[in-house]
PDB file of N, CA, C and O in Angstrom:
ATOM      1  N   UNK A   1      -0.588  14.443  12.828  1.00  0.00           N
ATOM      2  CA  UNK A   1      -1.474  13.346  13.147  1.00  0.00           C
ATOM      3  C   UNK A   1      -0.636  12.088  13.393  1.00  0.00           C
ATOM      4  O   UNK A   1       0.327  11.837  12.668  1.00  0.00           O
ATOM      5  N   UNK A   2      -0.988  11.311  14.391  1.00  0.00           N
ATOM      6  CA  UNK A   2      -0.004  10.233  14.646  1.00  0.00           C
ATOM      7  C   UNK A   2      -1.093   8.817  14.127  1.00  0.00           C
ATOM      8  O   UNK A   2      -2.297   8.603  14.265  1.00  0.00           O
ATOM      9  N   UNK A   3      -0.101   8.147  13.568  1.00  0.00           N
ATOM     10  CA  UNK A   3      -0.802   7.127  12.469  1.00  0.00           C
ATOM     11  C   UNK A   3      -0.457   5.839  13.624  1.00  0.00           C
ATOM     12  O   UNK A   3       0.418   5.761  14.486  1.00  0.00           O
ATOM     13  N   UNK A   4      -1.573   4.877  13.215  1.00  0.00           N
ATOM     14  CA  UNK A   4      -1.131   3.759  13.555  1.00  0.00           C
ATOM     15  C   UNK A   4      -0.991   2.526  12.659  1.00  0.00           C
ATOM     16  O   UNK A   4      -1.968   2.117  12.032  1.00  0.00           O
ATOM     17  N   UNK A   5       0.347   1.850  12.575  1.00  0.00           N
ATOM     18  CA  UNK A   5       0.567   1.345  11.670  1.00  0.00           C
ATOM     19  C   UNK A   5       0.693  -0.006  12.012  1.00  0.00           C
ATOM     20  O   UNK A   5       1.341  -0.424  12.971  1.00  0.00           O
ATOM     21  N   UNK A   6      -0.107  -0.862  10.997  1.00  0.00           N
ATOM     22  CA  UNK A   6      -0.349  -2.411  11.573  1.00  0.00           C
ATOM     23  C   UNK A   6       0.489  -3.277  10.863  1.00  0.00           C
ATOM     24  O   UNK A   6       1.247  -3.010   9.929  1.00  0.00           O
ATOM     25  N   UNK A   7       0.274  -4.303  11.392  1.00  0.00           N
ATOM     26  CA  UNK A   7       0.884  -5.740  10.232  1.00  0.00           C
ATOM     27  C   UNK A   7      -0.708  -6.569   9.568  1.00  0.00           C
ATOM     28  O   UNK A   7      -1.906  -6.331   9.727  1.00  0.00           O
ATOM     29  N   UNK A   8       0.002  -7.513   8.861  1.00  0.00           N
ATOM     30  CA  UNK A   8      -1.514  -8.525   8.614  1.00  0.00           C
ATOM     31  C   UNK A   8      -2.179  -7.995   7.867  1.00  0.00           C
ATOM     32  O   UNK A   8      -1.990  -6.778   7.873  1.00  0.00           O
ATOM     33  N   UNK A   9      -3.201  -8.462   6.913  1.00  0.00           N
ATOM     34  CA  UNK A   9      -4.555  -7.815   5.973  1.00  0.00           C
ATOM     35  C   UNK A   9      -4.855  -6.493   6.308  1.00  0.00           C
ATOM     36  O   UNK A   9      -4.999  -6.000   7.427  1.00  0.00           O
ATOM     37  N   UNK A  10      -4.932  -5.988   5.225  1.00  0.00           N
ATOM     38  CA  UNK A  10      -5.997  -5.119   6.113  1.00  0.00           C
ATOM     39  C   UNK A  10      -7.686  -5.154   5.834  1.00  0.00           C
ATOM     40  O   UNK A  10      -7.978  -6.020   5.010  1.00  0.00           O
ATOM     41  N   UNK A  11      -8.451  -4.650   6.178  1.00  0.00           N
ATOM     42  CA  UNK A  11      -9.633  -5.150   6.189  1.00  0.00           C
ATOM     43  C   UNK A  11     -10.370  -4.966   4.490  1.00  0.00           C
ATOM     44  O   UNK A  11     -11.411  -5.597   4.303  1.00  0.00           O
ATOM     45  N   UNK A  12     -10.114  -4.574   3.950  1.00  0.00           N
ATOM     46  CA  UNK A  12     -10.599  -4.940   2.498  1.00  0.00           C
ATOM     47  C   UNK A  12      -9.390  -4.834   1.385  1.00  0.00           C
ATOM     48  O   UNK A  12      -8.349  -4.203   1.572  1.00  0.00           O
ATOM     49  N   UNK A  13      -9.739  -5.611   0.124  1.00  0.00           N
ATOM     50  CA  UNK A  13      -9.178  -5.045  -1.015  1.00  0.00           C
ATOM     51  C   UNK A  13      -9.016  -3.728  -1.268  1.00  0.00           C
ATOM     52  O   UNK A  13      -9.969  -2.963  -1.119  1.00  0.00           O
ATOM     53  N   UNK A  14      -7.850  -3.304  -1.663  1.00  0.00           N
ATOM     54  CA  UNK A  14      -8.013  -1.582  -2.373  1.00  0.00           C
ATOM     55  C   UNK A  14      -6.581  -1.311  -2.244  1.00  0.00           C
ATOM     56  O   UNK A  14      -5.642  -2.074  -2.019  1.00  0.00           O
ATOM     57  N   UNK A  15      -6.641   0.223  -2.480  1.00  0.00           N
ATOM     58  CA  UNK A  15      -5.729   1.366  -2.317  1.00  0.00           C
ATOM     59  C   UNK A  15      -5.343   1.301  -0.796  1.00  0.00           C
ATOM     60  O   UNK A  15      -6.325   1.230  -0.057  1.00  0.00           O
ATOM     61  N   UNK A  16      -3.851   1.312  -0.038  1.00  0.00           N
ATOM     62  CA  UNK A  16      -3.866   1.286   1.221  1.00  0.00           C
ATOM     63  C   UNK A  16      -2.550   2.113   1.564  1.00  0.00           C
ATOM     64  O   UNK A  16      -1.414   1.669   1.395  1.00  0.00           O
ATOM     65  N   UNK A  17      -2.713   2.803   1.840  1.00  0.00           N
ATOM     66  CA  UNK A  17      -1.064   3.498   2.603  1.00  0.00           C
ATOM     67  C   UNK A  17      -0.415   2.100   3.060  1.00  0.00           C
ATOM     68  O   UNK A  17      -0.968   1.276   3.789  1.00  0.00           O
ATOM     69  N   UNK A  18       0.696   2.008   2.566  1.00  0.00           N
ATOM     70  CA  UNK A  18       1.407   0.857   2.837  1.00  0.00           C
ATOM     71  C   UNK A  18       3.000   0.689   2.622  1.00  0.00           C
ATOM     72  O   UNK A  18       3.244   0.653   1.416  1.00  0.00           O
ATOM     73  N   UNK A  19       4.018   0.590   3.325  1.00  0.00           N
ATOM     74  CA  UNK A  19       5.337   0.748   3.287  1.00  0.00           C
ATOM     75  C   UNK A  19       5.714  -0.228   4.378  1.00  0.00           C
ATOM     76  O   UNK A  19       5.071  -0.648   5.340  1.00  0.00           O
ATOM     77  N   UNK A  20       7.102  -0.499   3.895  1.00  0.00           N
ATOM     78  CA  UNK A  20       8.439  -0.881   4.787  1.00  0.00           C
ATOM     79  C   UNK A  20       9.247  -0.312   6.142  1.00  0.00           C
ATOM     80  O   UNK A  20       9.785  -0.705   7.177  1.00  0.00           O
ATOM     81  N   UNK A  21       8.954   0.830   5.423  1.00  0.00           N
ATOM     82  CA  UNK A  21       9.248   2.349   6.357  1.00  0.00           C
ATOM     83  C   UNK A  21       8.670   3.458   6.995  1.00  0.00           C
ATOM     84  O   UNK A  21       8.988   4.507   7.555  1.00  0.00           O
ATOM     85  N   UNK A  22       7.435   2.619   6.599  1.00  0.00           N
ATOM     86  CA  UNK A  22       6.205   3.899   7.339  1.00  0.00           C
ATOM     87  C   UNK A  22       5.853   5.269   6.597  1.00  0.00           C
ATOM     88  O   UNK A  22       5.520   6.255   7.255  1.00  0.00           O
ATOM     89  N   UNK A  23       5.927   5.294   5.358  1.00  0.00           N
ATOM     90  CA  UNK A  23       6.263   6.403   4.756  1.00  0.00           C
ATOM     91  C   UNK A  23       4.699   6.170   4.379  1.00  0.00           C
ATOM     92  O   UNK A  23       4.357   5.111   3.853  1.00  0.00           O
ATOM     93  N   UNK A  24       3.513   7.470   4.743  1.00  0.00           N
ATOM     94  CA  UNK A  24       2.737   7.483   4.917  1.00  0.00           C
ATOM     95  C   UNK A  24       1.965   7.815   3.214  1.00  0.00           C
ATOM     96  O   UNK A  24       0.807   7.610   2.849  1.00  0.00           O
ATOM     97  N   UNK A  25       2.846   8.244   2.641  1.00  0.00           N
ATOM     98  CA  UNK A  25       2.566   8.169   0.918  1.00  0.00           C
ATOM     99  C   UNK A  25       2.606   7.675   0.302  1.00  0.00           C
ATOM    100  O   UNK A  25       1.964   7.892  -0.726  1.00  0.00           O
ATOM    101  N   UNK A  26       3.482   6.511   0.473  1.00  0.00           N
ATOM    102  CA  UNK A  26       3.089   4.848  -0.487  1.00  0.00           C
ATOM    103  C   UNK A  26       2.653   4.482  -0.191  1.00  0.00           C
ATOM    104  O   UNK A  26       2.591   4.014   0.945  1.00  0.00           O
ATOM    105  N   UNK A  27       1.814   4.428  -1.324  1.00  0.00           N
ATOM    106  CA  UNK A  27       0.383   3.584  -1.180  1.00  0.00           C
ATOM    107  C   UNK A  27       0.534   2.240  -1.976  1.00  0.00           C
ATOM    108  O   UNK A  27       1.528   2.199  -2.701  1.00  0.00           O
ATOM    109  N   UNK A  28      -0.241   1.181  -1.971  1.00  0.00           N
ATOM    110  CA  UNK A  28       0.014  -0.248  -2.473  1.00  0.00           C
ATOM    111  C   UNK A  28      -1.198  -0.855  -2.791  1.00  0.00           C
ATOM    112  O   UNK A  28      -2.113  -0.554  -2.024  1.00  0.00           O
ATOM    113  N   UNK A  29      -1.447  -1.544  -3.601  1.00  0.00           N
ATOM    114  CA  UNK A  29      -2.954  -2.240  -4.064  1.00  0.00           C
ATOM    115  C   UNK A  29      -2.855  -3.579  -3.133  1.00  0.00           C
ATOM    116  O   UNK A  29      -1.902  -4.355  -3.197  1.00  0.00           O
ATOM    117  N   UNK A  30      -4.091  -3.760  -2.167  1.00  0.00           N
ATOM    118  CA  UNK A  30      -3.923  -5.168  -1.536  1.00  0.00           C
ATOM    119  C   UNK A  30      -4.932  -5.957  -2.111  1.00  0.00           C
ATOM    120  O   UNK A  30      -6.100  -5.589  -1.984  1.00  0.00           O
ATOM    121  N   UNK A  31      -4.590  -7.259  -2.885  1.00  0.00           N
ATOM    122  CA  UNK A  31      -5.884  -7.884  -3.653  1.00  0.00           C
ATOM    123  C   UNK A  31      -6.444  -8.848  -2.412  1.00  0.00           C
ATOM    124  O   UNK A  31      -6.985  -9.773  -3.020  1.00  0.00           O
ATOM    125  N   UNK A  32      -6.557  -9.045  -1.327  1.00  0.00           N
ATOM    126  CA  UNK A  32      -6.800  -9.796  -0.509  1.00  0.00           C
ATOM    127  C   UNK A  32      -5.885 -11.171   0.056  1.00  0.00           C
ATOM    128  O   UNK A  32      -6.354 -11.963   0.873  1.00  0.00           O
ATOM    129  N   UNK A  33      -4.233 -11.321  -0.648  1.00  0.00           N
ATOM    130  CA  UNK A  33      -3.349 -11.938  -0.572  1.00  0.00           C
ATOM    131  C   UNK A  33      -2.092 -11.295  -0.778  1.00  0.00           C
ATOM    132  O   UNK A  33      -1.119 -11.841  -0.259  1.00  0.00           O
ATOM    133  N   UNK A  34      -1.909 -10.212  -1.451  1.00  0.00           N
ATOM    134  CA  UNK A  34      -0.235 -10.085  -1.667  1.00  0.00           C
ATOM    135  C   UNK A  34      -0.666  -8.770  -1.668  1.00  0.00           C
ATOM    136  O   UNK A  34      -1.817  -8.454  -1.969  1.00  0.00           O
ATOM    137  N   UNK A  35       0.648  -7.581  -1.182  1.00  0.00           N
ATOM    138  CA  UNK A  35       0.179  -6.155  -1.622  1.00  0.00           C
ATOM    139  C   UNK A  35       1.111  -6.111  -2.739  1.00  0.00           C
ATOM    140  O   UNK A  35       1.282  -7.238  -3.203  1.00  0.00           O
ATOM    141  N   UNK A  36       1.676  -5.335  -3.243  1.00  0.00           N
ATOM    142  CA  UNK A  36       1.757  -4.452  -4.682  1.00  0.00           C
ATOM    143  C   UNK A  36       2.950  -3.867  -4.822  1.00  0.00           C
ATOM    144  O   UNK A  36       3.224  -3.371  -3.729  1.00  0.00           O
ATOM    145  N   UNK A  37       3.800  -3.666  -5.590  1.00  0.00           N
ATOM    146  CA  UNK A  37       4.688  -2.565  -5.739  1.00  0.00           C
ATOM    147  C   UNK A  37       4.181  -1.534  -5.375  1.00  0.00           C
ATOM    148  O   UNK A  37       2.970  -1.374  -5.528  1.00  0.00           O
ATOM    149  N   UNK A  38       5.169  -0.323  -4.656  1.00  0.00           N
ATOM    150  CA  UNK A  38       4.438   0.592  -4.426  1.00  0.00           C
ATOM    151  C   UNK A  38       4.277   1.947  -5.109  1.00  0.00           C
ATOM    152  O   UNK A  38       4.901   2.025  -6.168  1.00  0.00           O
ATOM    153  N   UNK A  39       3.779   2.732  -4.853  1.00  0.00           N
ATOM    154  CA  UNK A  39       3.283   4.075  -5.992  1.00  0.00           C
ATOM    155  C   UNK A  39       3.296   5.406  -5.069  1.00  0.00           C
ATOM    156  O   UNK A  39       3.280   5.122  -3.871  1.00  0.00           O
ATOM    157  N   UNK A  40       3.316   6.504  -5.293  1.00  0.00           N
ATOM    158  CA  UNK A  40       3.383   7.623  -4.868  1.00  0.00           C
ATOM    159  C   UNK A  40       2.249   8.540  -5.691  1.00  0.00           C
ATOM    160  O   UNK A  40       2.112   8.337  -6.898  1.00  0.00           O
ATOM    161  N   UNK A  41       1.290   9.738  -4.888  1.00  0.00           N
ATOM    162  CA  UNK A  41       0.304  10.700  -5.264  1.00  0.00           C
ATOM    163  C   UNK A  41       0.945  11.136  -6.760  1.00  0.00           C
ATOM    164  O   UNK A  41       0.169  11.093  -7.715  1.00  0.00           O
ATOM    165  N   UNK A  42       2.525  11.610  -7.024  1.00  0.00           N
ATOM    166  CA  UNK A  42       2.549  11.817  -7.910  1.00  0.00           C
ATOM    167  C   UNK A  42       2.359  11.104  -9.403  1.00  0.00           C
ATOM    168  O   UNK A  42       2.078  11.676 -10.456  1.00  0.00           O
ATOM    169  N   UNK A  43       2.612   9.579  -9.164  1.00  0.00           N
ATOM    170  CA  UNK A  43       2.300   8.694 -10.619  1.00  0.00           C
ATOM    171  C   UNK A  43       1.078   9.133 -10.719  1.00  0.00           C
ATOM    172  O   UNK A  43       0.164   9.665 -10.091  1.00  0.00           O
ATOM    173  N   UNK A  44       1.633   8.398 -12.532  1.00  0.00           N
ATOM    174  CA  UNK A  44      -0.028   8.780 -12.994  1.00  0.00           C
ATOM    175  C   UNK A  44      -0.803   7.407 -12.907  1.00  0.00           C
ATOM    176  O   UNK A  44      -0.430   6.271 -12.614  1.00  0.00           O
ATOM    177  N   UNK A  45      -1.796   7.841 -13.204  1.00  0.00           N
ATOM    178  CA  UNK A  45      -2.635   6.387 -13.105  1.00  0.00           C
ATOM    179  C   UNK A  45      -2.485   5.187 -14.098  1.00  0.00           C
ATOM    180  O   UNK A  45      -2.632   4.025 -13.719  1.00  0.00           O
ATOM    181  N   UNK A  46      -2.257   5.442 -15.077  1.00  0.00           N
ATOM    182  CA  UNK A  46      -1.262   4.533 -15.733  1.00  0.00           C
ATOM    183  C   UNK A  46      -0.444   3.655 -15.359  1.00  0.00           C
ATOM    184  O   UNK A  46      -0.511   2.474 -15.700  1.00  0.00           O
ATOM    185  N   UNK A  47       0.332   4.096 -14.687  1.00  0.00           N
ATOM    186  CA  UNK A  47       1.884   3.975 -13.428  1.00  0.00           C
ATOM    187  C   UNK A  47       1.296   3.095 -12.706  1.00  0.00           C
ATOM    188  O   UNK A  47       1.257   1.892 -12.963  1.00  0.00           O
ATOM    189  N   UNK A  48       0.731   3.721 -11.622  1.00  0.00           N
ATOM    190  CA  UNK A  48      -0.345   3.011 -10.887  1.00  0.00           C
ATOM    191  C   UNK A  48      -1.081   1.524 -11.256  1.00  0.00           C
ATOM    192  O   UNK A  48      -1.046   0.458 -10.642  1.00  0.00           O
ATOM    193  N   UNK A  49      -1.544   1.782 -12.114  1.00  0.00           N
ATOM    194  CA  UNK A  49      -2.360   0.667 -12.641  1.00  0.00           C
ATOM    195  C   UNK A  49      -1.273  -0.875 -13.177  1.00  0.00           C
ATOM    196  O   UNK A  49      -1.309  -2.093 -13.004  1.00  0.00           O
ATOM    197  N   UNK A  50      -0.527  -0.026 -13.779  1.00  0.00           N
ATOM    198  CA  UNK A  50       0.862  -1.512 -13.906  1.00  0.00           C
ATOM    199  C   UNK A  50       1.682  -1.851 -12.531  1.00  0.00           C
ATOM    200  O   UNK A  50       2.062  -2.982 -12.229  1.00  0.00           O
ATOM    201  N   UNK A  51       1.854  -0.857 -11.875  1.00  0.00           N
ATOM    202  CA  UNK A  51       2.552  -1.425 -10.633  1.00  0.00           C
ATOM    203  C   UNK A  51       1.792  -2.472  -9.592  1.00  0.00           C
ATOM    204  O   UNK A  51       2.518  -3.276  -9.007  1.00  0.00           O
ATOM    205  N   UNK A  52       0.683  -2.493  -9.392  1.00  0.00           N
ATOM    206  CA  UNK A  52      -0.628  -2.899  -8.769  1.00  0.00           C
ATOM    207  C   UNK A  52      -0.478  -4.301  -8.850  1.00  0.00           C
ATOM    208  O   UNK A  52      -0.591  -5.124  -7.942  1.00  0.00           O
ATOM    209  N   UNK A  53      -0.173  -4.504 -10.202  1.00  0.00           N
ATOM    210  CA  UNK A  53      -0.403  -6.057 -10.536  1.00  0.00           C
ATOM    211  C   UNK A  53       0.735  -6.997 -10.255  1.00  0.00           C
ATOM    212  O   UNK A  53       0.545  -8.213 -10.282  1.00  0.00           O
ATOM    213  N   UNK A  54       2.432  -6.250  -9.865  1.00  0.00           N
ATOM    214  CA  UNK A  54       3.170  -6.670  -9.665  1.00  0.00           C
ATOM    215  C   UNK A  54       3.269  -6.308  -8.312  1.00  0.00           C
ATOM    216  O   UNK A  54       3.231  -5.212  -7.753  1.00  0.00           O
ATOM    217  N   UNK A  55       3.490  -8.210  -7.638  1.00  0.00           N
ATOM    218  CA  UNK A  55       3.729  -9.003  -6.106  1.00  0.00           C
ATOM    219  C   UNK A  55       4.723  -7.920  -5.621  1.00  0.00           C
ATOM    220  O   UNK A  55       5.567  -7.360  -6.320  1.00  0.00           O
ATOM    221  N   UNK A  56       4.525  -7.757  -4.540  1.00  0.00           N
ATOM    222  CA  UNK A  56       6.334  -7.368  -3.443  1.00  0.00           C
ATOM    223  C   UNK A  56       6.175  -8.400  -2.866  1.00  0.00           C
ATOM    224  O   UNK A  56       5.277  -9.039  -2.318  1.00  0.00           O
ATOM    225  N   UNK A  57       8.010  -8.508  -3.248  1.00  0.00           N
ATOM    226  CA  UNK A  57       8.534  -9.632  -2.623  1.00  0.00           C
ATOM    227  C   UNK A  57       8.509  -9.380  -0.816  1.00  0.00           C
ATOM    228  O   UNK A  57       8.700 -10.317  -0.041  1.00  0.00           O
ATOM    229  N   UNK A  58       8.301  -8.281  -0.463  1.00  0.00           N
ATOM    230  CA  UNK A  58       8.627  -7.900   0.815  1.00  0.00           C
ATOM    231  C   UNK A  58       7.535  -7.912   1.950  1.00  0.00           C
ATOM    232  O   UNK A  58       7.556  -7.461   3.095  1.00  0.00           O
ATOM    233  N   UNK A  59       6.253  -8.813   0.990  1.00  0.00           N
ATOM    234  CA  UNK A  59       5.268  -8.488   1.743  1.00  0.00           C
ATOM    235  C   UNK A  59       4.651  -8.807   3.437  1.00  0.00           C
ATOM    236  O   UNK A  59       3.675  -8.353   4.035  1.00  0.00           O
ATOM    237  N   UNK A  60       5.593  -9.674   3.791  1.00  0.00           N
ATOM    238  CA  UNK A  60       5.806  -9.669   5.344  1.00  0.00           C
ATOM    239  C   UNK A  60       6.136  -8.726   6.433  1.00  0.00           C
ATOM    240  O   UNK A  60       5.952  -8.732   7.650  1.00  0.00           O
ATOM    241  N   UNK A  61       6.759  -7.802   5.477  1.00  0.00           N
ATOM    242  CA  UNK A  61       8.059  -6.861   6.336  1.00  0.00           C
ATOM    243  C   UNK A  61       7.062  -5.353   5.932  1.00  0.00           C
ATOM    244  O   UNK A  61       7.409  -4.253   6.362  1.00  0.00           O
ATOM    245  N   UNK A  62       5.537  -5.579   4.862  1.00  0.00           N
ATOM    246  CA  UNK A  62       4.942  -4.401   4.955  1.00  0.00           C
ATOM    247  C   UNK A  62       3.866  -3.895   5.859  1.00  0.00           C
ATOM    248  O   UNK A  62       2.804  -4.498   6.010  1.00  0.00           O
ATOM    249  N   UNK A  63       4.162  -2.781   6.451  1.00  0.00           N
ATOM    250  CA  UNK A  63       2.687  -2.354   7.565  1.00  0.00           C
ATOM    251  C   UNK A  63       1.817  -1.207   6.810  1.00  0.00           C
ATOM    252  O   UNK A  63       2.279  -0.606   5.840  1.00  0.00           O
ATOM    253  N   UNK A  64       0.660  -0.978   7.274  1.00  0.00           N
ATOM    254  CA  UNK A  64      -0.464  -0.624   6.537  1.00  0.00           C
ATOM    255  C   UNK A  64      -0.858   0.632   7.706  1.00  0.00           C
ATOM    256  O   UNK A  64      -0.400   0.756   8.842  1.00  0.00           O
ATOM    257  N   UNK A  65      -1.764   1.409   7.067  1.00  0.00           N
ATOM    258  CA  UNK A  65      -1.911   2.758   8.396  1.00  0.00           C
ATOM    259  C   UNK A  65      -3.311   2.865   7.654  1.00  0.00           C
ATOM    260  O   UNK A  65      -3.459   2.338   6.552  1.00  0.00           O
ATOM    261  N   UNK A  66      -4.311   3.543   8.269  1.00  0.00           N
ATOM    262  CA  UNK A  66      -5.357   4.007   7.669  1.00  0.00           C
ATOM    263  C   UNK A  66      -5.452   4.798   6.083  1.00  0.00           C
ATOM    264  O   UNK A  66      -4.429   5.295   5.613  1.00  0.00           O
ATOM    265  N   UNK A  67      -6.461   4.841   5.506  1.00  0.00           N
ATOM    266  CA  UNK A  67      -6.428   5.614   4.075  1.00  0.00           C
ATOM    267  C   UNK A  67      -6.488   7.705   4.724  1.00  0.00           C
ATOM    268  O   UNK A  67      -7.226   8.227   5.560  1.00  0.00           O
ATOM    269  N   UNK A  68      -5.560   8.218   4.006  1.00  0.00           N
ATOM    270  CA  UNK A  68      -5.307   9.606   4.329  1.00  0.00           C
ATOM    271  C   UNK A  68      -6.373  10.318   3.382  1.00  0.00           C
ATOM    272  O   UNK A  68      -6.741  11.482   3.540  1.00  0.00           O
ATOM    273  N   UNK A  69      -6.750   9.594   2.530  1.00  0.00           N
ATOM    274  CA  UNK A  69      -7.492  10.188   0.900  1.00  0.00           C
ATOM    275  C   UNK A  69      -9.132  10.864   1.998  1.00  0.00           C
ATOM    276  O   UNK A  69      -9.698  11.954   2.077  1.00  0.00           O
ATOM    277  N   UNK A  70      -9.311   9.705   2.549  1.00  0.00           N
ATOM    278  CA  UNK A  70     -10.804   9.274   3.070  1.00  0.00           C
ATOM    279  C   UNK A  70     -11.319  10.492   4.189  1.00  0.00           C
ATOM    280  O   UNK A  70     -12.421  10.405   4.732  1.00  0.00           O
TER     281      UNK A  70
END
């Protein structure tokens, strides 16, 4: 499947496939201003849940692709 991968918001808060590198499995929490450290299917939700809350510094340089879950 060929993804298309954007810059800028994406259209809501949440869970978003989101990387530096296009790597279609990090995913990142976007609160409507900053996205997130990022996380992989394998963390646990735990993991998840603390990484979420911590900023990337990189968040200019991150692009976003549709949700794969959905």
């Amino acid at each position: 499947m060929t993804r298309q991968w954007r810059k800028g918001p994406p259209p809501e808060i949440g869970w978003w496939p989101a990387s530096v590198d296009r790597d279609p499995f990090s995913i990142r929490w976007w609160d409507g201003n900053f996205w997130s450290f990022p996380c992989w299917p394998e963390y646990t939700k735990e993991v998840a849940a603390a990484r979420a809350t911590i900023r990337s510094g990189a968040s200019s340089a991150i692009e976003w692709t549709a949700r794969w879950w959905l």
